[in-house]
gemmi code that builds the backbone of each chain (N, CA, C; Angstrom):
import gemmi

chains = {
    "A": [
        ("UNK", (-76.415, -226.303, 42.007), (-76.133, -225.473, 40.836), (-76.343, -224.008, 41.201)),
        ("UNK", (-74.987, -223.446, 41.024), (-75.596, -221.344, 41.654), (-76.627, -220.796, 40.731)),
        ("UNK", (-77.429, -220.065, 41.178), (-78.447, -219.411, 40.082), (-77.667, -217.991, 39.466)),
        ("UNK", (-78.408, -217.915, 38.496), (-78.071, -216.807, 37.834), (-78.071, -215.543, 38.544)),
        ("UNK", (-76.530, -215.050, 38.284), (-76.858, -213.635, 39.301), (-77.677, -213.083, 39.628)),
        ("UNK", (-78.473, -212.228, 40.520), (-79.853, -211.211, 40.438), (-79.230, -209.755, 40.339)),
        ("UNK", (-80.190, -208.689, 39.991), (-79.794, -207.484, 39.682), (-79.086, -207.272, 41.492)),
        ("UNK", (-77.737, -206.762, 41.658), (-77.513, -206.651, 43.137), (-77.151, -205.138, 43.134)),
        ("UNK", (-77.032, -204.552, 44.112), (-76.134, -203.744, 44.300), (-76.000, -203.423, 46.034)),
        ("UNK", (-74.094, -202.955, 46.203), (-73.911, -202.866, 47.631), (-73.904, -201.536, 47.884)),
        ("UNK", (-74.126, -200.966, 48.817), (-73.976, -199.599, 49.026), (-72.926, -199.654, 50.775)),
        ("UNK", (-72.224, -199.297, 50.179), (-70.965, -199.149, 51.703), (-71.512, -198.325, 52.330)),
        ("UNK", (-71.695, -198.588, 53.776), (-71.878, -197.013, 54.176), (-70.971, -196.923, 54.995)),
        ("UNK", (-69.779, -196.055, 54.820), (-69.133, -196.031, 55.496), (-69.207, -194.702, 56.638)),
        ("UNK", (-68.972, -195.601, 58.143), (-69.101, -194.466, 59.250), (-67.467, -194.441, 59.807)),
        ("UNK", (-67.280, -193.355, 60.317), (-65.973, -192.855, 60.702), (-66.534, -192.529, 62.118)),
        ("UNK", (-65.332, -192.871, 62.837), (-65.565, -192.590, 64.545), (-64.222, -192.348, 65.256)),
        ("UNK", (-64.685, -190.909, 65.878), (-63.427, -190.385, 66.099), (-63.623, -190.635, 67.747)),
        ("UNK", (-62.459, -191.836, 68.153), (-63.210, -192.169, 69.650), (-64.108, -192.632, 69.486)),
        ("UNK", (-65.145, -192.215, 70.388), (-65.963, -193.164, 70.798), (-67.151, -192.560, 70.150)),
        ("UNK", (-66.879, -191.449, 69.111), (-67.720, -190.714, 68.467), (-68.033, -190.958, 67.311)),
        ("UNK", (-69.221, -190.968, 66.377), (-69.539, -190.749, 65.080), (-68.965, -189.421, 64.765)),
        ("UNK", (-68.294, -189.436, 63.821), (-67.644, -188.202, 63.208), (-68.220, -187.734, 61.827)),
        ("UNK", (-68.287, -188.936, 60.943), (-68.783, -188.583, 59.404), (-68.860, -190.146, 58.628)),
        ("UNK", (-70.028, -189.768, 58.451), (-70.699, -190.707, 56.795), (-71.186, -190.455, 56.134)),
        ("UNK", (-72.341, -191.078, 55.343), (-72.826, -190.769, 54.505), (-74.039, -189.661, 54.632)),
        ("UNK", (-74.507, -189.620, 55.875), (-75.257, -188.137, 54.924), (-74.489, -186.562, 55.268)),
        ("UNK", (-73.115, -187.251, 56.104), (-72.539, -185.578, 56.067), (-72.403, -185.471, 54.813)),
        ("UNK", (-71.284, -186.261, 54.094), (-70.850, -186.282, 53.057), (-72.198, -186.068, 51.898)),
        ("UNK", (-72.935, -186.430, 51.957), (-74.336, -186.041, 50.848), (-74.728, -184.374, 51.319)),
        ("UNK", (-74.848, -183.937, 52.888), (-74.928, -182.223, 52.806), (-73.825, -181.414, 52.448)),
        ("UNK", (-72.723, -182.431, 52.650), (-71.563, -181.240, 52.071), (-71.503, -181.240, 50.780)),
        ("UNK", (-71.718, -182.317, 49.662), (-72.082, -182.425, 48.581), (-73.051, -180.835, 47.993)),
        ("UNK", (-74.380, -181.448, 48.825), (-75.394, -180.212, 48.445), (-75.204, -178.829, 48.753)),
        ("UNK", (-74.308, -178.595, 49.846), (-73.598, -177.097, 50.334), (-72.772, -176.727, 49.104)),
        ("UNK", (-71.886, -177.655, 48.444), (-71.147, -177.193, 47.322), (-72.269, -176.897, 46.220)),
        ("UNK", (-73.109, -177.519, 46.003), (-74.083, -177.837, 44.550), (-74.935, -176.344, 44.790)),
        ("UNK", (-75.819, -176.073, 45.645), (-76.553, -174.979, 46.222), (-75.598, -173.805, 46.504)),
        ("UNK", (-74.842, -173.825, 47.292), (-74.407, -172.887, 48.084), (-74.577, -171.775, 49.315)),
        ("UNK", (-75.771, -173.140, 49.478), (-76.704, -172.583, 50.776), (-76.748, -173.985, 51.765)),
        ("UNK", (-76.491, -173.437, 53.516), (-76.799, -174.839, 54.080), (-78.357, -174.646, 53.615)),
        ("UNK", (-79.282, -173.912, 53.885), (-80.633, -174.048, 54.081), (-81.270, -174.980, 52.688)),
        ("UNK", (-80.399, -174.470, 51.136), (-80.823, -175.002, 49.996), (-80.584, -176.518, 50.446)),
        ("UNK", (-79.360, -176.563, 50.601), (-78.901, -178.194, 51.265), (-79.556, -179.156, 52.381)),
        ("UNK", (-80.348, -178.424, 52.775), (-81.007, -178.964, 53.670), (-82.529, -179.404, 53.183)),
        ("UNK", (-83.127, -178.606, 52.626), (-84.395, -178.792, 51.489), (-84.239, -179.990, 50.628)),
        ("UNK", (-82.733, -179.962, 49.798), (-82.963, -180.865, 48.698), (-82.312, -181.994, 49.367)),
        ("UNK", (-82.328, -182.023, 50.518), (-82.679, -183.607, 51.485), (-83.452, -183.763, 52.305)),
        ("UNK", (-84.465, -182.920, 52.053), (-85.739, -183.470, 53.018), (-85.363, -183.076, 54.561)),
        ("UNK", (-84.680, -182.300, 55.024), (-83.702, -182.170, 56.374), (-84.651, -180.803, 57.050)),
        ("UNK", (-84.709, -180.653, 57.760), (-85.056, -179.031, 58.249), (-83.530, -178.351, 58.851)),
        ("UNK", (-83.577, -177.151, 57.822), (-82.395, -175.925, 58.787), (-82.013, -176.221, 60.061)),
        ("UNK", (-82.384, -176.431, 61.181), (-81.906, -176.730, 62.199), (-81.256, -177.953, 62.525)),
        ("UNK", (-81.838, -179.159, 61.849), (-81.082, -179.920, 61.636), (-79.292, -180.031, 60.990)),
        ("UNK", (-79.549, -179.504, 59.698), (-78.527, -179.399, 59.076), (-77.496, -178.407, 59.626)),
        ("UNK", (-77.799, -177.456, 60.284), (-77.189, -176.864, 61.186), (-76.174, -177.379, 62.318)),
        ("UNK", (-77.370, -178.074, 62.867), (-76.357, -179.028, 63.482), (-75.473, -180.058, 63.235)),
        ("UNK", (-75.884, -180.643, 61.944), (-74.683, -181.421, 61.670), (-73.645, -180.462, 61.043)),
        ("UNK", (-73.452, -179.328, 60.930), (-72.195, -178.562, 60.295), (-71.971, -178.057, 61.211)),
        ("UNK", (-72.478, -177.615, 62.560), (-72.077, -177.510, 64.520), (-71.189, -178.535, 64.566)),
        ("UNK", (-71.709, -180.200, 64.153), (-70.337, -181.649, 64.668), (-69.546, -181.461, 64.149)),
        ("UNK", (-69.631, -180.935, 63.009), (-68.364, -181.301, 62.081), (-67.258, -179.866, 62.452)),
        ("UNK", (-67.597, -179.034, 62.623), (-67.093, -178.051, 63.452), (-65.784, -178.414, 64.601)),
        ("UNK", (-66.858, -179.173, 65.393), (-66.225, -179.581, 66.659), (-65.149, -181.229, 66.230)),
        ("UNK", (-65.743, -181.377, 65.745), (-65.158, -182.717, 65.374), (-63.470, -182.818, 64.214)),
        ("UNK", (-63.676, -181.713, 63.419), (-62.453, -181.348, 62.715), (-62.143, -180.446, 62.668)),
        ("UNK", (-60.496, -180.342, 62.952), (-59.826, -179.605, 62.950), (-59.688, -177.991, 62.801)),
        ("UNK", (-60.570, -178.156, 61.581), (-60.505, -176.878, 60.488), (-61.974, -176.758, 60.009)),
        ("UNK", (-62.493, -175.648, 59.917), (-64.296, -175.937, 59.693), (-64.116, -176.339, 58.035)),
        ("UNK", (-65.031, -177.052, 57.617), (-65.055, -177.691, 56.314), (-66.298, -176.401, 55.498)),
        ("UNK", (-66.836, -175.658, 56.816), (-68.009, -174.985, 56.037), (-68.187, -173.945, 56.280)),
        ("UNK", (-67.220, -172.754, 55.455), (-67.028, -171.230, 55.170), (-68.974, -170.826, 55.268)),
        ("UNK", (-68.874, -170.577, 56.657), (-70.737, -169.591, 56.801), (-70.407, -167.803, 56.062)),
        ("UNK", (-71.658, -167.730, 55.260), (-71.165, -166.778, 55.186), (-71.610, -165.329, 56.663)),
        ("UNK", (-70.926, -164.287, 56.563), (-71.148, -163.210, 58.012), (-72.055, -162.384, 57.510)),
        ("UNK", (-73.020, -162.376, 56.403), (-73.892, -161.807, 55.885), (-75.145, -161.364, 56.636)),
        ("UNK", (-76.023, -160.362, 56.707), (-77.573, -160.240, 57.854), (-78.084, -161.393, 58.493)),
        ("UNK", (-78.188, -162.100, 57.392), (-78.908, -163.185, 57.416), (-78.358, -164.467, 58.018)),
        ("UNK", (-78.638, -165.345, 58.732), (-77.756, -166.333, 59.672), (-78.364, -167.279, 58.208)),
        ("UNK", (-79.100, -167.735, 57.414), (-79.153, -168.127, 56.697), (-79.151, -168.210, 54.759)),
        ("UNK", (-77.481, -166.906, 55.468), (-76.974, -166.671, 54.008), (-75.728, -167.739, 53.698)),
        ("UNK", (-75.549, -167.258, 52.711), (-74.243, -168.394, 51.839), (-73.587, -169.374, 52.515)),
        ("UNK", (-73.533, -170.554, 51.475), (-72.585, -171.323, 52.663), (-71.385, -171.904, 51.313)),
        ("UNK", (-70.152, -172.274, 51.306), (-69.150, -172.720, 50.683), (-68.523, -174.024, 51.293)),
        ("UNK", (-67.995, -174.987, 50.798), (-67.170, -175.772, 51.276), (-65.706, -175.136, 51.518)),
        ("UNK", (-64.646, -174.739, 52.922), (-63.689, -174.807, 52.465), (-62.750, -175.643, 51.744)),
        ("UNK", (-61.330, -175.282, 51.978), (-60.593, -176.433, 51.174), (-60.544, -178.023, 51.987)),
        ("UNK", (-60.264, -177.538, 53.230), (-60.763, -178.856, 53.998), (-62.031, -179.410, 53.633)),
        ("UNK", (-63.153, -178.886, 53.546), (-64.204, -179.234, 53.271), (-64.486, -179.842, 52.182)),
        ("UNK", (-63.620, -179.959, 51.084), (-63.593, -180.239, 50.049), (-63.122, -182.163, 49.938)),
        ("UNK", (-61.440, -181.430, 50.457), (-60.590, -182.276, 50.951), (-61.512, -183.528, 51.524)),
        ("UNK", (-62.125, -183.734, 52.730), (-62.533, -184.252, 53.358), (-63.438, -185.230, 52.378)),
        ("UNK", (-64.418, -184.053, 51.624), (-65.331, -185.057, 50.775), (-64.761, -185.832, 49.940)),
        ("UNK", (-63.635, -185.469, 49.063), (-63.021, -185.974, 48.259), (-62.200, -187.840, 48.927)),
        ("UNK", (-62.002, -187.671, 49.967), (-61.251, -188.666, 50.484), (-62.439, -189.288, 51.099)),
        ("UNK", (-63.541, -189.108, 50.992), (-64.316, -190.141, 52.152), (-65.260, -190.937, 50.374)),
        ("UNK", (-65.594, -189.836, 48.995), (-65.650, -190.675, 47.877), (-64.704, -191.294, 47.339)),
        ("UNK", (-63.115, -191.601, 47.880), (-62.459, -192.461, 47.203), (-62.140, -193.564, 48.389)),
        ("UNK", (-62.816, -193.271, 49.249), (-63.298, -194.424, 50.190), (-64.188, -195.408, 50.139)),
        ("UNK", (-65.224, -194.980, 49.352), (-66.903, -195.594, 48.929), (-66.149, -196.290, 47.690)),
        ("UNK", (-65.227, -195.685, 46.579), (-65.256, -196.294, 45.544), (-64.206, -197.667, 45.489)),
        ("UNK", (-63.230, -197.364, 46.697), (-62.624, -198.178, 46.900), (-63.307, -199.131, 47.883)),
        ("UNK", (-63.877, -199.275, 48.344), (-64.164, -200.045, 49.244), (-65.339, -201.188, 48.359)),
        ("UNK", (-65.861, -200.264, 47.440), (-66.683, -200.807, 46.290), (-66.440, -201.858, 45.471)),
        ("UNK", (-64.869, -201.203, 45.197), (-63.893, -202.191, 44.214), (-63.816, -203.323, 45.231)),
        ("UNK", (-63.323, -202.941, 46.071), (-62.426, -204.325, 46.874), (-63.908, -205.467, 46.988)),
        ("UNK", (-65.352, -205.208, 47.305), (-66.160, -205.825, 47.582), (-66.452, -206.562, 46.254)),
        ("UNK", (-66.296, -206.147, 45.157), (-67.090, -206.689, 43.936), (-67.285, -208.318, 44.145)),
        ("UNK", (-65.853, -208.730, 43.987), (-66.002, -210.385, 43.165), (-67.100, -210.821, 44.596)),
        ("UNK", (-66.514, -210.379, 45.777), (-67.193, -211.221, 46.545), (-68.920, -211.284, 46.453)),
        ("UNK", (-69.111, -210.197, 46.128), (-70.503, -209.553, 46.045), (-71.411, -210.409, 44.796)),
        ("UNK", (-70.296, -210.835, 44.289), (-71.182, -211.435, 42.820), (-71.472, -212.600, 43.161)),
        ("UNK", (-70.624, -213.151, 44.160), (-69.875, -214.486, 44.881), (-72.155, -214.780, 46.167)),
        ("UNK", (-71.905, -213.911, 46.682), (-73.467, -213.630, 47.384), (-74.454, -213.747, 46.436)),
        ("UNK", (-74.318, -212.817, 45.030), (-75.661, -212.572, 44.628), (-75.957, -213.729, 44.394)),
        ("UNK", (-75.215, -214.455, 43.783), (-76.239, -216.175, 43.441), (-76.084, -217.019, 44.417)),
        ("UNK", (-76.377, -216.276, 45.886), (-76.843, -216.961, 46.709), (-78.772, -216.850, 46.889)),
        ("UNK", (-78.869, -215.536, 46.168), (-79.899, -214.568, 46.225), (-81.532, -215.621, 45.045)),
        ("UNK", (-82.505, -215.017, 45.424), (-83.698, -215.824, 44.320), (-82.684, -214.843, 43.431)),
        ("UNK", (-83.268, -215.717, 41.896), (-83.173, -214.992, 40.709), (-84.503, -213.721, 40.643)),
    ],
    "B": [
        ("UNK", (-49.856, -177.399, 58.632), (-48.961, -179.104, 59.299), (-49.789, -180.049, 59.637)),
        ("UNK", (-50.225, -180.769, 59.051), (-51.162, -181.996, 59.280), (-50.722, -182.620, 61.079)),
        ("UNK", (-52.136, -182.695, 61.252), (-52.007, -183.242, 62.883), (-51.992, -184.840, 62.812)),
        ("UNK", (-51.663, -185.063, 64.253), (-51.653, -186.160, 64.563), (-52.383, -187.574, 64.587)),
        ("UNK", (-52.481, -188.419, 64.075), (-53.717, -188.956, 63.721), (-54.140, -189.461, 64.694)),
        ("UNK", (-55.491, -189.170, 65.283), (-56.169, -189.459, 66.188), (-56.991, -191.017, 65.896)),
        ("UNK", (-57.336, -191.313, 67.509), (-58.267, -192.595, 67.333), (-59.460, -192.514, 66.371)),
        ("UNK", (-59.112, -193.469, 65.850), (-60.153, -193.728, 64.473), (-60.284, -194.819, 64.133)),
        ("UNK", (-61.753, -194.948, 63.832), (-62.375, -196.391, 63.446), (-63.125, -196.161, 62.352)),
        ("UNK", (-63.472, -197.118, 61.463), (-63.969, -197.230, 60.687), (-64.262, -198.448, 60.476)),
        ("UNK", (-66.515, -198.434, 60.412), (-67.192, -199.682, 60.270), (-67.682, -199.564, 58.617)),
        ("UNK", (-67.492, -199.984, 58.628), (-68.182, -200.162, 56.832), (-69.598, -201.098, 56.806)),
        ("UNK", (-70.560, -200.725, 56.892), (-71.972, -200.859, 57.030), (-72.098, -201.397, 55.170)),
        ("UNK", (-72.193, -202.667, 55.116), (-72.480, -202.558, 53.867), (-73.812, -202.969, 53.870)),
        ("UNK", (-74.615, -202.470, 52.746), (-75.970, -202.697, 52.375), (-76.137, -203.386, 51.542)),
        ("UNK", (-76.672, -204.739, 51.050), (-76.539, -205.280, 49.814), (-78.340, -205.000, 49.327)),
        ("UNK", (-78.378, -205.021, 48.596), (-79.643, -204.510, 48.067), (-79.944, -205.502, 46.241)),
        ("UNK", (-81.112, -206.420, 46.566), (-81.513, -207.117, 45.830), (-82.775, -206.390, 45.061)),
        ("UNK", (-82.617, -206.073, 43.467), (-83.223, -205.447, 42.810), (-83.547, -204.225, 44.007)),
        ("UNK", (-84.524, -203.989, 44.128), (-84.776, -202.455, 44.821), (-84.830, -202.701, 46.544)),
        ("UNK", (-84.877, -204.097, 46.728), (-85.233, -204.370, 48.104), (-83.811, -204.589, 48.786)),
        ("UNK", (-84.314, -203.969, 50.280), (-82.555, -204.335, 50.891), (-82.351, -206.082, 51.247)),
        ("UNK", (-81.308, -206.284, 51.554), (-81.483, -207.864, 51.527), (-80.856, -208.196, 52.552)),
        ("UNK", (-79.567, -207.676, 52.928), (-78.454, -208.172, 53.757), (-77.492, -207.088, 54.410)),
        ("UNK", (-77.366, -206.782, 55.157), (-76.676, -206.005, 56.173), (-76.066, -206.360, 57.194)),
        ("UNK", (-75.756, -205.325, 57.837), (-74.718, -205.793, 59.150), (-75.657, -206.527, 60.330)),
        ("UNK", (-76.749, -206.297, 60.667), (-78.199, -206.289, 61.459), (-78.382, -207.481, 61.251)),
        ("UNK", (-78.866, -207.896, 60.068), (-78.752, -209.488, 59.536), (-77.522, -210.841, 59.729)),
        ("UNK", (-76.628, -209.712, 59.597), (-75.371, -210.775, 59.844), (-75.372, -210.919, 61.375)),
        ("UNK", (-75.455, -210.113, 62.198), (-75.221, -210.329, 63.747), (-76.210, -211.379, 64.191)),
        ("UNK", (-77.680, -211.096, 63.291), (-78.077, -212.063, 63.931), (-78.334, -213.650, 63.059)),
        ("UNK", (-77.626, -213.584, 62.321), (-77.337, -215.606, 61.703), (-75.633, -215.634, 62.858)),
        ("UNK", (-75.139, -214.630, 63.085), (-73.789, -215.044, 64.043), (-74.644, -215.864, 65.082)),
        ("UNK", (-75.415, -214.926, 65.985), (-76.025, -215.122, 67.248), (-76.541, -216.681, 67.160)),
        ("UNK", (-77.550, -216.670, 66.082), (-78.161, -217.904, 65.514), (-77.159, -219.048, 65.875)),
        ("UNK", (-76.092, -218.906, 65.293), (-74.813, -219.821, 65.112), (-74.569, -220.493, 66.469)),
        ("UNK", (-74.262, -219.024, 67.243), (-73.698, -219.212, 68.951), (-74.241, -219.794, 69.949)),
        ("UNK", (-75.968, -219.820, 69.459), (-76.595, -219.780, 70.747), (-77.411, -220.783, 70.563)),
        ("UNK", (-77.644, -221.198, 69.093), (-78.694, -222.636, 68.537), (-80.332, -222.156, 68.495)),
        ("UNK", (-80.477, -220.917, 68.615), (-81.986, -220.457, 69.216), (-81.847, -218.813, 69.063)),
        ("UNK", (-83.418, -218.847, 67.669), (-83.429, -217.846, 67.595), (-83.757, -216.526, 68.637)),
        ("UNK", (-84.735, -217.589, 69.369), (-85.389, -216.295, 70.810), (-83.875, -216.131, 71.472)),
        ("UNK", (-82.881, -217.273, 71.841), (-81.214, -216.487, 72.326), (-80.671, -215.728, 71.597)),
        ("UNK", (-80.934, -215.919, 70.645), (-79.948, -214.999, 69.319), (-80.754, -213.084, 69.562)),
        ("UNK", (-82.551, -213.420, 69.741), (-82.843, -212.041, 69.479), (-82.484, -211.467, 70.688)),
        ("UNK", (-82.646, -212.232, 71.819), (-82.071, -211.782, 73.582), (-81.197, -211.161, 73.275)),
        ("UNK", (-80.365, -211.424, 72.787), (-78.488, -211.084, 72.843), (-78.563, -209.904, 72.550)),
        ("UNK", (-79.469, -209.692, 71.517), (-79.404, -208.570, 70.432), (-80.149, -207.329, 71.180)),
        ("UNK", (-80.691, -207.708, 72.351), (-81.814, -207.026, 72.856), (-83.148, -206.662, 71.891)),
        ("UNK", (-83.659, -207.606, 71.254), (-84.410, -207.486, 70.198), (-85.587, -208.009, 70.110)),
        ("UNK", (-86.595, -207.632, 69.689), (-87.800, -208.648, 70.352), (-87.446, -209.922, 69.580)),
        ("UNK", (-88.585, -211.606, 70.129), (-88.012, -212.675, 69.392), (-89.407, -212.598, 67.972)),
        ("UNK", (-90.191, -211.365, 68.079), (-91.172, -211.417, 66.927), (-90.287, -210.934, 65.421)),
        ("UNK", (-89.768, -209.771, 65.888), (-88.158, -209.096, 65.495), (-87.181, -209.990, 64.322)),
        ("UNK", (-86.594, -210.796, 65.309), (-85.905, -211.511, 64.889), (-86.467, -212.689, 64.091)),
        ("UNK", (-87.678, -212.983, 64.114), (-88.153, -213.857, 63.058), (-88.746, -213.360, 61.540)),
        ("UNK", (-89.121, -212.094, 61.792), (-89.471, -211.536, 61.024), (-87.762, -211.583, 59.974)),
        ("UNK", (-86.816, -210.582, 60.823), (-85.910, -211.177, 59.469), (-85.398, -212.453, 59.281)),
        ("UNK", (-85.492, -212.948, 59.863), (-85.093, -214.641, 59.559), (-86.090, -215.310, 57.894)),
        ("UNK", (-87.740, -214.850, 58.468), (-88.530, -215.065, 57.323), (-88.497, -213.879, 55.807)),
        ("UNK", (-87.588, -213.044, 56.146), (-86.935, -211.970, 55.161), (-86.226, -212.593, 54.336)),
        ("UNK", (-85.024, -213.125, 55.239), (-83.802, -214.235, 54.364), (-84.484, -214.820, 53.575)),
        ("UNK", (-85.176, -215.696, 54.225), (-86.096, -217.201, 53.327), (-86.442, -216.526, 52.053)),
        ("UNK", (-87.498, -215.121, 52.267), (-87.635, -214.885, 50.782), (-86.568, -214.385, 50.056)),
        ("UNK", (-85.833, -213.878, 50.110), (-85.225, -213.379, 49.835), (-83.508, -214.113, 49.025)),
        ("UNK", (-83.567, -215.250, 49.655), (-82.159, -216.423, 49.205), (-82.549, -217.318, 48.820)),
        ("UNK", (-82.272, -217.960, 47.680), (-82.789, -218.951, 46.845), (-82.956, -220.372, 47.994)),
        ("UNK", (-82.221, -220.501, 49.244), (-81.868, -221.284, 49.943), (-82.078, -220.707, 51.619)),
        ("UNK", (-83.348, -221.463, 52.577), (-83.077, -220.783, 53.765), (-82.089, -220.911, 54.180)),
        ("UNK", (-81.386, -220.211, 54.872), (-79.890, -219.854, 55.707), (-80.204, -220.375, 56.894)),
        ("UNK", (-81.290, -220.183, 57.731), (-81.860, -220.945, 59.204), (-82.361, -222.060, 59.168)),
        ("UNK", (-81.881, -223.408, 59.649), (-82.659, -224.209, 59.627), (-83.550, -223.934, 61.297)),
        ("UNK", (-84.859, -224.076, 61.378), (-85.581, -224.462, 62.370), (-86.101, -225.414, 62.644)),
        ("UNK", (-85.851, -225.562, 63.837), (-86.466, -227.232, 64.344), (-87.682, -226.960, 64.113)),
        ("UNK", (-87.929, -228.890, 63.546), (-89.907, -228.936, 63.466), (-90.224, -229.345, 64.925)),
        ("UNK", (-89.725, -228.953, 66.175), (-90.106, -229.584, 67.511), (-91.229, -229.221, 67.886)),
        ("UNK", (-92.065, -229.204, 68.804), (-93.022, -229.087, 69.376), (-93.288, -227.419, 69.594)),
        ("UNK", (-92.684, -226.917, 69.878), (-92.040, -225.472, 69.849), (-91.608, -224.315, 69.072)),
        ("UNK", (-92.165, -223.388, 68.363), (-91.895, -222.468, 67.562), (-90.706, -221.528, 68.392)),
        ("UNK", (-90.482, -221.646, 69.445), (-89.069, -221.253, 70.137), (-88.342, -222.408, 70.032)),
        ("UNK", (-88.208, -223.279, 69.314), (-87.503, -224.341, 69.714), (-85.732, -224.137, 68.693)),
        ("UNK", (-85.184, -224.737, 68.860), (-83.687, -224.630, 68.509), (-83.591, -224.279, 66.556)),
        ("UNK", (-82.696, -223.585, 66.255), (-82.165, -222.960, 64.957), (-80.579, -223.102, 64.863)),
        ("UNK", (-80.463, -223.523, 64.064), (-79.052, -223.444, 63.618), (-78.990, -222.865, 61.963)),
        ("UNK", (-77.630, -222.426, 61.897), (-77.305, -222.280, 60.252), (-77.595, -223.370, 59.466)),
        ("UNK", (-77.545, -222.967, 58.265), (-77.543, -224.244, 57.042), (-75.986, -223.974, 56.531)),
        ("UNK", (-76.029, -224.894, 55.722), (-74.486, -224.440, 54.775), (-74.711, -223.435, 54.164)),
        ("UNK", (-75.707, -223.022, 53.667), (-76.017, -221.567, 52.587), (-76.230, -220.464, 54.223)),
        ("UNK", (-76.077, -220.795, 54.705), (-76.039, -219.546, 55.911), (-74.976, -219.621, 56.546)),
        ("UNK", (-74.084, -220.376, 56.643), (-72.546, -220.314, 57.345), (-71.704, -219.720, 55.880)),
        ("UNK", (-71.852, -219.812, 54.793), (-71.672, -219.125, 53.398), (-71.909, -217.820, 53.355)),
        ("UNK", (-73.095, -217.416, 53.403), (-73.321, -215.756, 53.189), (-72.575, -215.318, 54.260)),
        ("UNK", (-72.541, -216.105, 55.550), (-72.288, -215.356, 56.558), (-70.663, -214.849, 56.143)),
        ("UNK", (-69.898, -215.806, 56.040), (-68.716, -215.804, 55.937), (-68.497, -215.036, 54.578)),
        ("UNK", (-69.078, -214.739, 53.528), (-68.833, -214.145, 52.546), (-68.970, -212.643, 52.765)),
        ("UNK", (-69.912, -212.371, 53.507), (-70.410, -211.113, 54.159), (-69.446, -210.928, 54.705)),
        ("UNK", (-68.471, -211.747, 55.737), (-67.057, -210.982, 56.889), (-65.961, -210.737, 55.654)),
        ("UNK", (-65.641, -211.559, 54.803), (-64.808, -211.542, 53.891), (-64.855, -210.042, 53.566)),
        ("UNK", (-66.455, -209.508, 52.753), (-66.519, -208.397, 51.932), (-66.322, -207.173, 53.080)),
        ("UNK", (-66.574, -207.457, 54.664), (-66.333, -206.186, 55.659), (-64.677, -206.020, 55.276)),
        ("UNK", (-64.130, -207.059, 55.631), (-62.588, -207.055, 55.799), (-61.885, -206.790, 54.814)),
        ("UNK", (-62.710, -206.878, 53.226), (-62.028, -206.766, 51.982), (-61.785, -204.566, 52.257)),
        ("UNK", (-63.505, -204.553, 52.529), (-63.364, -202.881, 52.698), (-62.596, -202.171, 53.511)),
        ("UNK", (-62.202, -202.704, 54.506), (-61.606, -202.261, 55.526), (-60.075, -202.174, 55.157)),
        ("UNK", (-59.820, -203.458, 54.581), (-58.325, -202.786, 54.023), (-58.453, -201.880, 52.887)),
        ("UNK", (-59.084, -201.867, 52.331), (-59.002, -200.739, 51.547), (-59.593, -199.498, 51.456)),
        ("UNK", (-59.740, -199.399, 52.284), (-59.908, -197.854, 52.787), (-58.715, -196.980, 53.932)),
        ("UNK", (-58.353, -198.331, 54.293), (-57.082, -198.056, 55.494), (-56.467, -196.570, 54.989)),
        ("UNK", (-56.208, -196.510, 54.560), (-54.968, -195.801, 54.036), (-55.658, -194.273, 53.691)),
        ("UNK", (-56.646, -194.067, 52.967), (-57.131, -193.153, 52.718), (-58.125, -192.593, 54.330)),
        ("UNK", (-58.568, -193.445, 54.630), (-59.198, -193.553, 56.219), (-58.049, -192.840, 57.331)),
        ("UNK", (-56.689, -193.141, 57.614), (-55.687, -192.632, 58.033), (-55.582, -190.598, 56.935)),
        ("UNK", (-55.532, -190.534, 55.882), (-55.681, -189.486, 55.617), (-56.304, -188.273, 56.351)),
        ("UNK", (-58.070, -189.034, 56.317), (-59.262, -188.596, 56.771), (-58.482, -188.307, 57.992)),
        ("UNK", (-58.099, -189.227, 58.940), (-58.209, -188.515, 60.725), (-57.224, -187.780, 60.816)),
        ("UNK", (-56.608, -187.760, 60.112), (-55.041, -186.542, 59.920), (-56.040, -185.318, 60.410)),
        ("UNK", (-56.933, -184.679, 59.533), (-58.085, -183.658, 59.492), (-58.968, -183.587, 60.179)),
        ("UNK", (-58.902, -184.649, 61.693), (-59.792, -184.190, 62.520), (-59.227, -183.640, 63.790)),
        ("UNK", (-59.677, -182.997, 64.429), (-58.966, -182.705, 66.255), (-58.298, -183.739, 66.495)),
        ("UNK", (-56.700, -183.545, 67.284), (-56.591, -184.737, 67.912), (-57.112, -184.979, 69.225)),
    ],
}
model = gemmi.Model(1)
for chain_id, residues in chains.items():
    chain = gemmi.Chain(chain_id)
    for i, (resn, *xyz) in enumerate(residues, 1):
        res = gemmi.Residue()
        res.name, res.seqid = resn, gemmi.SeqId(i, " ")
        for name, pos in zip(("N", "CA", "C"), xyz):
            atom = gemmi.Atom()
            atom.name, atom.element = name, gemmi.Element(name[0])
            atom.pos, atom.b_iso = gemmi.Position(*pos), 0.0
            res.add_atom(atom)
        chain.add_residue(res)
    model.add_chain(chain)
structure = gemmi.Structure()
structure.add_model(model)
structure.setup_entities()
């Protein structure tokens, strides 16, 4: 007899690999998020627990890794003034959340199909 | 002019997460595969390059965690001694490839977008 569903939830994480490379997942996509929300890498980097140099470097890969920089620095005194998403940058996020949501959809039935494999 | 779409992969790491606890992942699935292949969990954690303390530890994760153990272990003389799946573990397993492959097509398409926008 299947048991009653349990509270589930899936979280996709989807990784992208360009070659033989990690290119982008989920926590680019969560700093480029916070670069738009803040408008600072450094703010973006704080409200994930990240240190500046870190986050730095992941907007260095993504640099090298696409085409077009996704992340307008601003040329201000300060190496840790303004930061913007460009339109790529935008672009990019936008298509990697209708990736998560789709990939979400497509998983459901099966997912419900698992949970009452799960204790109640 | 949108570039050329470069080599691109995409793994979809799904996380299933039971009430707040994680439950089932890709990590987990490789090793009830291994389990499957090799009849023995200490072969299964080898494969994995994993310790065999490692690999029991999530094995005894599953147990709590699924209304039904997924590993059967031999009662032999031997706490290394032979493991195979149960039917509730050749199930998740296979429900788990289902939900990779469900994501994977559906992201295809938007995923092809994405590498348009990276270097070729």
């Amino acid at each position: 007899m299947p048991n009653k569903p349990v509270s589930l939830s899936i979280d996709p994480r989807l990784r992208i690999n360009h070659g033989r490379r990690f290119a982008f997942g989920p926590g680019k996509a969560e700093l480029l998020e916070k670069i738009e929300r803040t408008g600072s890498i450094s703010e973006a980097a704080k409200a994930m627990g990240m240190s500046y140099m870190r986050a730095w470097t992941l907007v260095k890969s993504l640099d090298r890794d696409f085409a077009e920089p996704l992340v307008n620095k601003s040329r201000g005194g300060s190496n840790r003034g303004g930061a913007t998403l460009s339109k790529t940058g935008r672009r990019v996020l936008s298509i990697y959340r209708e990736m998560e949501a789709a990939s979400k959809a497509a998983i459901h039935a099966a997912g419900k199909r698992l949970g009452r494999l799960l204790k109640p």
